[in-house]
C-alpha positions as CSV (number, residue, x, y, z in Angstrom):
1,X,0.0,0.0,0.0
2,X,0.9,3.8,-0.8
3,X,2.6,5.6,2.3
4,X,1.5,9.2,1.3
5,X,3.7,10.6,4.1
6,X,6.6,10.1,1.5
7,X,4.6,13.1,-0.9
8,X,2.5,14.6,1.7
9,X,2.9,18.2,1.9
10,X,5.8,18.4,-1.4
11,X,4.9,21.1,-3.7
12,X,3.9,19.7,-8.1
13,X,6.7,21.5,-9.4
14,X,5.8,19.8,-13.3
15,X,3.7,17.1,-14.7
16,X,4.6,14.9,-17.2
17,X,2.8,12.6,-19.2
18,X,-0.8,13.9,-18.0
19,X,-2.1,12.9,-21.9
20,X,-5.0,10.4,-23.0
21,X,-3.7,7.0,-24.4
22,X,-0.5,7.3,-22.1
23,X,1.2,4.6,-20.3
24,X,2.6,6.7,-17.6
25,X,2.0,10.0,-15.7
26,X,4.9,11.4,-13.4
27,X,4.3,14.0,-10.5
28,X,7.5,16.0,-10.1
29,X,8.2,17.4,-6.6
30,X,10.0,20.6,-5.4
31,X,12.4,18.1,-3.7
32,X,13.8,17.1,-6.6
33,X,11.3,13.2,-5.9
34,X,8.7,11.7,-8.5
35,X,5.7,10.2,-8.2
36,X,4.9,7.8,-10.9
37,X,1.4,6.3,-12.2
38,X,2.7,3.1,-14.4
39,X,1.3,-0.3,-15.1
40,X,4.5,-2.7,-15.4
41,X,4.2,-4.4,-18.2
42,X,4.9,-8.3,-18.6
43,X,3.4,-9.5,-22.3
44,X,0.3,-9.2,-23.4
45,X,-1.5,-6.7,-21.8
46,X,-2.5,-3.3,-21.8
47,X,-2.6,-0.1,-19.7
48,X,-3.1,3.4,-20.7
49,X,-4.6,6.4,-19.1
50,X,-8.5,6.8,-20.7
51,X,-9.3,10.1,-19.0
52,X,-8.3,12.6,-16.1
53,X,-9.3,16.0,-14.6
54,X,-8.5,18.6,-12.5
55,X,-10.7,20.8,-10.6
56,X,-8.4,23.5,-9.9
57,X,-7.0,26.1,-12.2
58,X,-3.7,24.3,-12.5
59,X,-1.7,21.7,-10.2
60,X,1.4,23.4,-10.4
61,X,2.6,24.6,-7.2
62,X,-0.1,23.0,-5.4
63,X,0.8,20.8,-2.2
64,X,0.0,17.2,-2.3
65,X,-2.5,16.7,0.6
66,X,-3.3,12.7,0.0
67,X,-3.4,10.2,-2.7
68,X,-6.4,7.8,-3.4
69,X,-7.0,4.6,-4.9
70,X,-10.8,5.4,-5.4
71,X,-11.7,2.1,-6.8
72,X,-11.2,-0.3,-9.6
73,X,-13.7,-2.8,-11.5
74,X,-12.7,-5.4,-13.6
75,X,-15.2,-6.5,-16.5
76,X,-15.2,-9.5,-18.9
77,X,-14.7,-8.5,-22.4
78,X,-14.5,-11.2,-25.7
79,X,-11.5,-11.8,-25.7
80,X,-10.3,-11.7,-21.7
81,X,-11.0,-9.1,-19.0
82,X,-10.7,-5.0,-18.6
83,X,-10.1,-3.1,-15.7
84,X,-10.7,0.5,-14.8
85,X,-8.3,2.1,-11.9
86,X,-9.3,5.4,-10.6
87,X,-6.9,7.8,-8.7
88,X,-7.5,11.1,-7.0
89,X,-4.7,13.5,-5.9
90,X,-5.4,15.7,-3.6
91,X,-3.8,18.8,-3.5
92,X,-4.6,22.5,-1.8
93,X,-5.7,23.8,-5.0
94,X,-8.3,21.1,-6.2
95,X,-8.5,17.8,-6.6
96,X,-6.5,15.6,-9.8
97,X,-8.5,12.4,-10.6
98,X,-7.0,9.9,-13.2
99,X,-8.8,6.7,-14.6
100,X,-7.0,4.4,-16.4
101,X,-7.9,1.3,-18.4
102,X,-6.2,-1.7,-18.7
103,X,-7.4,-5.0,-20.6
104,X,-5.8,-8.4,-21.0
105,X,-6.4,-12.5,-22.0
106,X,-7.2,-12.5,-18.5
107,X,-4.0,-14.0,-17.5
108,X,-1.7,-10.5,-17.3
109,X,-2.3,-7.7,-14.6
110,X,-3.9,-4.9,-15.6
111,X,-3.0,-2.8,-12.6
112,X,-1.8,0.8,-12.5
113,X,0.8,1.2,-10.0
114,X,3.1,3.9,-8.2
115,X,6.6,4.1,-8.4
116,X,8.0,6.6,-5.8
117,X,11.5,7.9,-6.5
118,X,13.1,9.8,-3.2
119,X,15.5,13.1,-4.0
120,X,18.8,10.6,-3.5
121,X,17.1,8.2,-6.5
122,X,16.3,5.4,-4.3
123,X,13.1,3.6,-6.2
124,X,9.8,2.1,-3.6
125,X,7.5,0.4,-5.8
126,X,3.8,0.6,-4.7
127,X,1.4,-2.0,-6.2
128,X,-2.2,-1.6,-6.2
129,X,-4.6,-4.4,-5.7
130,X,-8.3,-4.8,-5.9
């Protein structure tokens, strides 16, 4: 599970990645850290970000007040299964919320995870389960 006291209170200094159709969105912090939504891939499988929004004017400079796995549901399609993540960052100047879709032959993850990277590099890898 997430610890948000590693990002709690760190100031969005740029955001990279915050596109439809990408694979990965990263949260860089006035402390020189990173906080990364990914999906690791292993083969056949797929993970992208479908939508997101923010309900502030802009999320740079805001201060990271929590981070939330709102909740995820996993469907059967034809051909295997699809799963929909949904993550809110909250920050003092509105609220970011991502949803991601993922699908598979069932047999892959489809997760969306973080990947926290401290100020002297050192990686924590945060998977998120449902």
């Amino acid at each position: 599970m997430f610890k948000i006291e590693l990002v709690k209170g760190k100031t969005i200094v740029e955001v990279v990645g915050l596109k439809k159709q990408e694979e990965s969105v990263v949260l860089k912090l006035g402390d020189k850290s990173e906080l990364e939504f990914h999906h690791e891939q292993s083969c056949c499988e797929s993970v992208w970000l479908e939508d997101f929004e923010f309900s502030g004017k802009s999320i740079i400079g805001a201060k990271i007040l929590d981070v939330i796995l709102v909740s995820e549901k996993q469907d059967d399609t034809e051909w295997g299964t699809m799963t929909w993540t949904f993550y809110k960052v909250q920050t003092d100047k509105g609220e970011l919320f991502m949803r991601w879709c993922g699908e598979s032959n069932g047999y892959y993850s489809e997760d969306v995870d973080i990947k926290y990277t401290s100020p002297d590099g050192k990686v924590s890898n945060f998977i998120s389960y449902y």
